[in-house]
N, C-alpha and C positions, 0 to 999 in steps of 0.2 A: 435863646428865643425870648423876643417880649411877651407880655400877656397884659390883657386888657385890665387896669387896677378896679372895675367895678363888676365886670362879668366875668374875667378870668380867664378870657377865651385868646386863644393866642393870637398875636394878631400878625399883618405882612410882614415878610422881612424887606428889607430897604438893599438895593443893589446898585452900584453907579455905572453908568454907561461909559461905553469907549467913546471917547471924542474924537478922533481921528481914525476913520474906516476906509478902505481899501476895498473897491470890491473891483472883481478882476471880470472882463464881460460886461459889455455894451451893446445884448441883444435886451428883447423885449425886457426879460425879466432882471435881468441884472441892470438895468436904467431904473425898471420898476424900483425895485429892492434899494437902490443909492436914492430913488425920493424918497421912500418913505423913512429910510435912517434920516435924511438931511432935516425931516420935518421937527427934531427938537433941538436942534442945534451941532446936531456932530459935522463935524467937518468933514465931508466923503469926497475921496477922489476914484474915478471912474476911470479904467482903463479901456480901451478899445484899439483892436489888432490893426483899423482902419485910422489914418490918420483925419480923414475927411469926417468920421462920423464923430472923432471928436474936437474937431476944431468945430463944426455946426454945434455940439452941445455946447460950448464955450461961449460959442456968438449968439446964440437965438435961446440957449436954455432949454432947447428940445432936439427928441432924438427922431426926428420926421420920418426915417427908413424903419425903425422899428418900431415906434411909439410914437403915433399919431396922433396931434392932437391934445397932447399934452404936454401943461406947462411945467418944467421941473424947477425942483427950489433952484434959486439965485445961488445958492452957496457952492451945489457942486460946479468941480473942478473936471475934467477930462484931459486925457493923455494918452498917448499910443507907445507911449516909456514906462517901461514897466518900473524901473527906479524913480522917475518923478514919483507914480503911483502911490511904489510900496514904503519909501525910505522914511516918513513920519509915520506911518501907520503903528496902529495898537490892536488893530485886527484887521483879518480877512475875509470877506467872502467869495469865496468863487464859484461864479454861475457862468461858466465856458462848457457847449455841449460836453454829452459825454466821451466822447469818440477825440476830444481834442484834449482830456482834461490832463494826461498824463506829459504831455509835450509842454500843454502851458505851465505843470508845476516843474518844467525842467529847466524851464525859461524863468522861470523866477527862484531859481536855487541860490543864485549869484546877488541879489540882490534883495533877498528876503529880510525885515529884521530878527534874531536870532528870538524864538522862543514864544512869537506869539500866536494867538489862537489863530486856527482857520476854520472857518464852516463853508462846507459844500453844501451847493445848490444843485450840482448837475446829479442827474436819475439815471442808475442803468447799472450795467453787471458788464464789467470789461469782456472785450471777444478773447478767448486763447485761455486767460490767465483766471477767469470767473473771482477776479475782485471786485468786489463795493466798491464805490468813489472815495471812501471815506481810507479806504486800505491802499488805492492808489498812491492817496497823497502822505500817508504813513510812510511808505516804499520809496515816495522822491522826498520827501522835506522829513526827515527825521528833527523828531527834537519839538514837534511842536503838537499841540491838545488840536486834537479834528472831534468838530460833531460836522452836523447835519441838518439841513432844513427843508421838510419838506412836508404838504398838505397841499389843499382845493384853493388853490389863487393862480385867476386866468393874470395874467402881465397886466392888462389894462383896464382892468375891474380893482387892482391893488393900486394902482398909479392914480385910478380917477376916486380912491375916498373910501369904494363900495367895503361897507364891515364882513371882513375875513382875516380867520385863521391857519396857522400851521403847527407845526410839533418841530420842536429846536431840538434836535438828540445828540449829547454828550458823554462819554464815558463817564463815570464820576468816582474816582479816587478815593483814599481814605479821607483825604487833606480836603476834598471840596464837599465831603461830607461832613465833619467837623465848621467849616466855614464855606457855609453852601452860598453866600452872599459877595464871597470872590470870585467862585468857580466861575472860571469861560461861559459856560451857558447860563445862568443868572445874568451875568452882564451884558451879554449879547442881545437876550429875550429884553431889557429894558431899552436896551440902544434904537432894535427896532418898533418899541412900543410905539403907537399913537393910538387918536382916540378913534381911530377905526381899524387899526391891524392890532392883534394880541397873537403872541405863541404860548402854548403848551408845550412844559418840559421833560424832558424824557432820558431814561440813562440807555435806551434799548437802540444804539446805534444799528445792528442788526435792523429789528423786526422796523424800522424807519426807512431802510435805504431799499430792504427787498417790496415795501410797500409802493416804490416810487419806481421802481426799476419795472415790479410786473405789471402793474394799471396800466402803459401803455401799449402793452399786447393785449390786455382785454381789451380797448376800448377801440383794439383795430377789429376786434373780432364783432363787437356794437356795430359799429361800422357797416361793416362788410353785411350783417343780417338787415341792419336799414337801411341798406342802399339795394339788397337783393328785396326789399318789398315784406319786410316780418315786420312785427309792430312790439308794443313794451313788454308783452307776458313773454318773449324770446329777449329780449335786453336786460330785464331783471332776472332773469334766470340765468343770465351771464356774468350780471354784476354778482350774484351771492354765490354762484358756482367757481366766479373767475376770483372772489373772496376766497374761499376756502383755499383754491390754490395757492393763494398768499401766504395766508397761516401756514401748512404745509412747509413750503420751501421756506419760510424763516426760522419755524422751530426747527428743522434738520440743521441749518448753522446755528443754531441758538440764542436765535431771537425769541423773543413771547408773541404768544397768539393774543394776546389782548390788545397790542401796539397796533396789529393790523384793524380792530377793530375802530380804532383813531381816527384824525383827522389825517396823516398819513395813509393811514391804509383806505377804508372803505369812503373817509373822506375824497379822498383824493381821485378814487376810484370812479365812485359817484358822477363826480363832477367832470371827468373826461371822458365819461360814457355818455354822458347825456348832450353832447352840445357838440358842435362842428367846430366851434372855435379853436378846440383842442385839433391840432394838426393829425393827431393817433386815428379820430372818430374821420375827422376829414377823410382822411385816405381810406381808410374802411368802407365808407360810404361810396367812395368814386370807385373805387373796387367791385361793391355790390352788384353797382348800377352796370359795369361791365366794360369799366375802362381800363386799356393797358397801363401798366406803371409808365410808362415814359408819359403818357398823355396826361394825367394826377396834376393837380394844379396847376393847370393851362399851359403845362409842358416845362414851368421853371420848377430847376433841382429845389428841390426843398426836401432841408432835413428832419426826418421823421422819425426819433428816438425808439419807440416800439419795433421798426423796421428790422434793427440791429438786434434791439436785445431781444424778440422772438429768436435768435440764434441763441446769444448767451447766456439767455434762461432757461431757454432748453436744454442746454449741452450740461449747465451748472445742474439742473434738476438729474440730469441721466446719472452722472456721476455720484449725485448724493442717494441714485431711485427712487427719487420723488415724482409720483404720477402727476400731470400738469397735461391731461388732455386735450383743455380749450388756447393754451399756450401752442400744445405740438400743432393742434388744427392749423392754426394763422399762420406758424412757421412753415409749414405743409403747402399753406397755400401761395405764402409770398414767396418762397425760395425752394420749392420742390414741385410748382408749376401745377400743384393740385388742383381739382376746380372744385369752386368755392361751392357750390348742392352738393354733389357728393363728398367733400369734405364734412360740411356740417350734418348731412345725413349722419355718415359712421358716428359723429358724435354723442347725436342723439338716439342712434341705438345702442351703445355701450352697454356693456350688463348693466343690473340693475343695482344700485347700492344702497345701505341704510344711510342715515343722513349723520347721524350721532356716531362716530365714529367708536362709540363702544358696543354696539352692534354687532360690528362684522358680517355682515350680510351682503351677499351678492349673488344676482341670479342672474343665467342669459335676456336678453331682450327680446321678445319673439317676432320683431319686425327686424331684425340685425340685416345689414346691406339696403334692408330700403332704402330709397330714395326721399326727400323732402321735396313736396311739389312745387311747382315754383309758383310765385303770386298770379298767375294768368288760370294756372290748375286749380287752384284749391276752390272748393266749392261755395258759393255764394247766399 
């Protein structure tokens, strides 16, 4: 460690970027995520499943169907080959939904370079097998250092400049403790530095991935109460309730309850609560208002990550018995055909709890079964 020769104060350590990046995904985020590497010079090549979307990035420098309106640097590169992609690469990111992530790291077994870093962008808890993203890619690509990146960045608020961060989470070994300015995460965290994105570093792979997996069932549950007509003293009592559950299901696998207070966690949370942009609050909302899922953004499939993992966070919670009431709600509603007042009714009469979890305190609720009225009912 340096130290300052007149104050004495330590000062940064120095890290060198990867110069040839790989990110695998050429939706919104993963176009985002290859601008803002390419903005200091690294070399990014961009894969996409679609050959069209990226021969358009090639020709015009923009990704039109996902990222509108935005001009990407000159330098990246696009490919629908996963060997063009990967074969100079020095590292990876992979931002491929999560429902697809395991197929695409199968697809790139054969043509991976041996040994270098990967970090996941995709959020969620596998259906069946309740893996992390991060333990997916352990399971197909052996051999290689996985973290993770995740926190509050809409795709087109990173891509147009706007100042945001996230939390970059890496295991960290003896070896990257000893020389913390080679480890995977150090050099990744500079690669994607610019003067308007910065990440926060983190050893808590754990308490990062379950932060990013559960925010988008809360923010269906956001949703769903403002689109049925509640307003923010029911939204923030979602976001600190649907926090807690976070905490919760991360210390049960052994993450820290402070990670979730991050920019992954309650970051993250925040920001997909409060705005439509987020596809989670979307469909929440058109749910509220009392539309069928088939009818949900004007009838085109569109994938909506909380959808899923209301299943596999639930299932993952049952097995660990971890209570996760505002999670079961949304699952309840989206795939056990509950209706959404008396769903959130039972919620809200739950016995009563203490807040400090060294309390222990719980009493019946004395409205249990009521009904919540609906916004035509409530008194004026």
């Amino acid at each position: 460690m340096k130290f300052d020769q007149l104050t004495g104060e330590s000062l940064p350590r120095s890290a060198h970027p990867y110069r040839r990046l790989a990110v695998i995904g050429a939706g919104a985020y993963g176009t985002a995520l290859a601008h803002v590497a390419a903005q200091d010079g690294t070399q990014v090549s961009l894969w996409s499943r679609r050959p069209e979307i990226a021969r358009l990035i090639n020709e015009t420098s923009q990704n039109a169907e996902y990222l509108p309106g935005v001009q990407l640097a000159a330098s990246i590169t696009a490919s629908d080959d996963l060997l063009t992609v990967l074969r100079d690469a020095d590292a990876v990111m992979l931002v491929v939904p999560s429902h697809a992530l395991r197929q695409t790291a199968r697809e790139m077994r054969a043509v991976l370079p041996p040994g270098i870093p990967i970090t996941v962008c995709a959020k969620g808890i596998e259906a069946g097998s309740g893996l992390l993203m991060s333990q997916i890619i352990e399971d197909e690509l052996p051999g290689h250092t996985v973290g993770a990146l995740s926190g509050p960045t809409f795709a087109k608020e990173l891509a147009a400049g706007h100042p945001s961060a996230a939390t970059l989470a890496f295991s960290f070994d003896q070896a990257d403790r000893l020389d913390p300015e080679n480890s995977a995460a150090a050099r990744m965290a500079v690669t994607l530095a610019t003067p308007a994105f910065r990440t926060y570093l983190s050893d808590d792979l754990v308490g990062v991935e379950i932060g990013g997996a559960v925010k988008n069932v809360i923010a269906i549950a956001c949703g769903m109460m403002r689109g049925a007509g509640f307003a923010e003293n029911t939204r923030a009592a979602l976001i600190a309730r649907g926090l807690d559950e976070m905490k919760a299901l991360a210390e049960a696998l052994g993450g820290r309850r402070e990670t979730v207070t991050g920019l992954s966690g309650i970051g993250d949370l925040t920001l997909t609560c409060s705005s439509t942009t987020s596809r989670n609050m979307s469909l929440g909302v058109q749910l509220g208002q009392g539309s069928v899922r088939s009818d949900c953004f004007g009838g085109k499939p569109t994938v909506v990550e909380g959808e899923a993992n209301a299943i596999s966070v639930t299932d993952l919670a049952r097995k660990l018995y971890v209570p996760m009431p505002i999670c079961e709600t949304v699952r309840g509603i989206l795939h056990d055909d509950q209706p959404i007042t008396e769903s959130f009714a039972r919620l809200w009469s739950e016995p009563i709890e203490s807040e400090p979890r060294a309390m222990s305190l719980t009493f019946a609720h004395p409205t249990a079964l009521a009904e919540i009225c609906t916004v035509e009912e409530r008194p004026r």
